[in-house]
N, C-alpha and C positions, 0 to 999 in steps of 0.2 A: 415919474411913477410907472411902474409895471402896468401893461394893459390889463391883467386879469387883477391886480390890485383895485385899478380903476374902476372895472368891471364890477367887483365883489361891492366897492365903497359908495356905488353910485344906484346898486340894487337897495343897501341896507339904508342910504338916506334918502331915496327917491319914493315918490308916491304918498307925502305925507305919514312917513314911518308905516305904511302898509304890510311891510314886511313883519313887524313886530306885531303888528294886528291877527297878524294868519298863521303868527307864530302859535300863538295863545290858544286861537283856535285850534290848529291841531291840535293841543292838549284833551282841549275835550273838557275843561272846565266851565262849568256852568253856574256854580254858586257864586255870589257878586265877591265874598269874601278872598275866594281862592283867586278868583280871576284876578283883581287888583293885585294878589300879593305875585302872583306869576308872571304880571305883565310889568310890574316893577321891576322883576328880578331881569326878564329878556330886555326892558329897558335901559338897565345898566350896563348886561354885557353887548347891546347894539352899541353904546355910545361910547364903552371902550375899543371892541373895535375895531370902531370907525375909526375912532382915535389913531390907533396902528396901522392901521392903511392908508391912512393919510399920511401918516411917516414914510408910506413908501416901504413897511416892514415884510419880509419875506413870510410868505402865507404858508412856506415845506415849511417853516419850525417856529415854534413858541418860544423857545430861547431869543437872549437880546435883549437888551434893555426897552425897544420899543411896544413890548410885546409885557411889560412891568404891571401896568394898571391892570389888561387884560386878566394876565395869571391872580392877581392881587382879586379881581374880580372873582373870579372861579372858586378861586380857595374858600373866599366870604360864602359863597353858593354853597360851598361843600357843608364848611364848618359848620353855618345854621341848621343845613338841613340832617346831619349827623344830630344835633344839640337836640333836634326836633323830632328824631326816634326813625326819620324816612330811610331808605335804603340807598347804594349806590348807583344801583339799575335804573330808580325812578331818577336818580339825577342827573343821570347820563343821556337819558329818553329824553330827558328833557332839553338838553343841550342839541340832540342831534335833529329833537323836530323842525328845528330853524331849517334845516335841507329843503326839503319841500316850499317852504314861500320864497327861498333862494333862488332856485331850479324857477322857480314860477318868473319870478323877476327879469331873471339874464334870461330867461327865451323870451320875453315882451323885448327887452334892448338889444339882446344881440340874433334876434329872429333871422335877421338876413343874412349873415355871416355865422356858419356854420363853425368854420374853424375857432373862430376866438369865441363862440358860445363853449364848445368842444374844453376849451383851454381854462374858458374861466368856473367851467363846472368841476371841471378833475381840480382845480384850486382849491373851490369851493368844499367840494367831499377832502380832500388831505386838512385843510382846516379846520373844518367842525370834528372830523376824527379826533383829531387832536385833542381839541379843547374838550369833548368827550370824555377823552382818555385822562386827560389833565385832572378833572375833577373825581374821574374813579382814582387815581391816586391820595389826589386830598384830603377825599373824601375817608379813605380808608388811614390814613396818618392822623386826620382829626377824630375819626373813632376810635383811633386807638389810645389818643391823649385824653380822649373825654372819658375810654374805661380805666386807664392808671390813673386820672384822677378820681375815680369813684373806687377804685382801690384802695389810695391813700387816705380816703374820708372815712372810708367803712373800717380801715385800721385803727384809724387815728380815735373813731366810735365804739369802737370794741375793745377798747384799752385804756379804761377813764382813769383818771388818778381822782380818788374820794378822800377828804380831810375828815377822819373818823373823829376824830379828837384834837386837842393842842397838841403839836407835836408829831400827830400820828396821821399817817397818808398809809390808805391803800390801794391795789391796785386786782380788782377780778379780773382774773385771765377767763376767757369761754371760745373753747374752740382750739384749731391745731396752733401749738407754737413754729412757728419758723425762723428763719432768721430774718426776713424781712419783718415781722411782726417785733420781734423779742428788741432790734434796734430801736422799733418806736417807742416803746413799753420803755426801755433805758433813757433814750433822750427828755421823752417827754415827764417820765419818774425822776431823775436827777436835775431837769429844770425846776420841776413841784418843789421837790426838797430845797433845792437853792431860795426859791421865792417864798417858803412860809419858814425857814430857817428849823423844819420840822429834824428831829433825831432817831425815828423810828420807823420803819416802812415795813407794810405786810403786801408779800405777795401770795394771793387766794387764787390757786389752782385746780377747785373746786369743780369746775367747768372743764377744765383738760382731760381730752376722753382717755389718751393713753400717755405714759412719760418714757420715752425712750434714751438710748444715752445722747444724738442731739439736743432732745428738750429738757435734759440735763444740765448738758454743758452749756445750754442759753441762760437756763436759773442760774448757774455758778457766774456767770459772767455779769451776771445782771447783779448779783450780790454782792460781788468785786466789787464793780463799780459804784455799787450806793455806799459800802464800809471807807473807797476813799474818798467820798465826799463828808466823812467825819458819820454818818448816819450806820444804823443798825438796822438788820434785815429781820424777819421773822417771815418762815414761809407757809404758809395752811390750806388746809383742803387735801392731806395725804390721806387719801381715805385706803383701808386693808391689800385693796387687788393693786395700789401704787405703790406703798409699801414693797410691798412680794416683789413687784417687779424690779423696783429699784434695786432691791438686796442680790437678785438674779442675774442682775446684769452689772453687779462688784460697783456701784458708783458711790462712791466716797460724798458724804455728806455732813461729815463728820466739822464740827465748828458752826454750823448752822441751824437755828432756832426752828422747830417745825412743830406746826402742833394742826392736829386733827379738823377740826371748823374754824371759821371763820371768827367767831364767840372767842372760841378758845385764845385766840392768838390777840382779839381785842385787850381780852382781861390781862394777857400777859404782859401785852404793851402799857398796856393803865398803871399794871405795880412796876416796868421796871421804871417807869418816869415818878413812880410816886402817888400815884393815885390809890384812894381804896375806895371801893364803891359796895355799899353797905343796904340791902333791903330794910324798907321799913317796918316796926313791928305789925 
């Protein structure tokens, strides 16, 4: 085993885990809640690693499969504290406050020897940097997965398929169409249709602040694709200034059901299936 290996592994297990003790402290945590969960978390990256240096793994780089748990470790630290709204900075602070009960350790053991204190602190600081920098990575990959999946939710939520009637599914649009949206809106519309074996779908545009010839050509595509699943389209919510626009900007709309509200487009769907719905005297 490398001296400043031995140096670094014999700080972090020596003294009855002292070092994780003065770890915590630095922080500065005082409520019993937080302390426990802080002293937990420097508990598992002590013992991973310890783990790696006892491998004998080189302390210039995290790469290598000895060093697996450790990163494995880091990421878990990240990922939580991402899921838990914390910031990158507090979790990086919190990685490097381990320096100080380090630094404290290897001058009690290597007090007489100057050089190999020398050796195993410059170890010491490339390491923690590391694992530092390791979880500002992470940290910012696991936020970024945690906001596309709050994209895909808020999509997926914003584009409900509703069964108005037998037969009749619709779908309120509210908000910009895009193409990432207008995909969901098809998938998850053409799965509806397949599973209630419905023959008539309304698309309620109602909510779409403006219609340009993109969110056009998404409506068209979206209408395509329901006529070849055997289903009929009907689009509403064209209200006068969509209209105007549409005609302005030459988009062919021609072959396509459109009617005014939502109402409108229900009653239409009721007679072409057959239905008549009659007030009472």
């Amino acid at each position: 085993m490398k001296r400043e290996c031995a140096a670094i592994l014999s700080a972090i297990t020596g003294a009855n885990g002292k070092v994780v003790e003065d770890w915590v402290d630095e922080l500065g945590a005082r409520e019993p809640g937080v302390r426990r969960s802080l002293d937990a978390e420097a508990n598992e990256i002590a013992k991973a690693l310890g783990q790696a240096l006892a491998a004998d793994a080189d302390p210039a780089s995290l790469q290598g499969p000895a060093w697996a748990d450790l990163r494995h470790v880091l990421e878990s630290l990240s990922g939580s504290r991402a899921a838990r709204g914390q910031s990158a900075g507090d979790t990086s602070l919190f990685v490097l406050a381990v320096k100080k009960p380090l630094f404290v350790a290897l001058q009690q053991d290597l007090g007489a020897d100057p050089a190999a204190l020398m050796e195993a602190i410059w170890a010491t600081t490339t390491l923690v940097d590391q694992m530092a920098q390791y979880t500002v990575s992470t940290f910012q990959q696991a936020r970024e997965d945690i906001i596309k999946r709050q994209q895909e939710e808020l999509l997926e939520l914003s584009t409900p398929v509703i069964k108005l009637w037998e037969g009749v599914l619709a779908v309120p649009m509210i908000g910009v169409l895009d193409s990432n949206r207008t995909q969901i809106v098809m998938e998850t519309l053409l799965q509806k249709i397949a599973d209630t074996e419905s023959g008539l779908a309304i698309i309620d545009i109602t909510g779409v602040p403006t219609v340009d010839t993109l969110v056009a050509q998404h409506l068209l595509k979206t209408v395509s694709a329901i006529r070849l699943m055997g289903a009929d389209c009907i689009i509403s919510g064209i209200r006068p200034q969509i209209a105007q626009t549409i005609v302005h900007l030459g988009i062919d709309l021609q072959g396509i059901t459109t009617k005014a509200t939502l109402a409108d487009a229900l009653a239409l769907a009721l007679q072409k299936n057959g239905w008549r719905i009659a007030r009472e005297a």
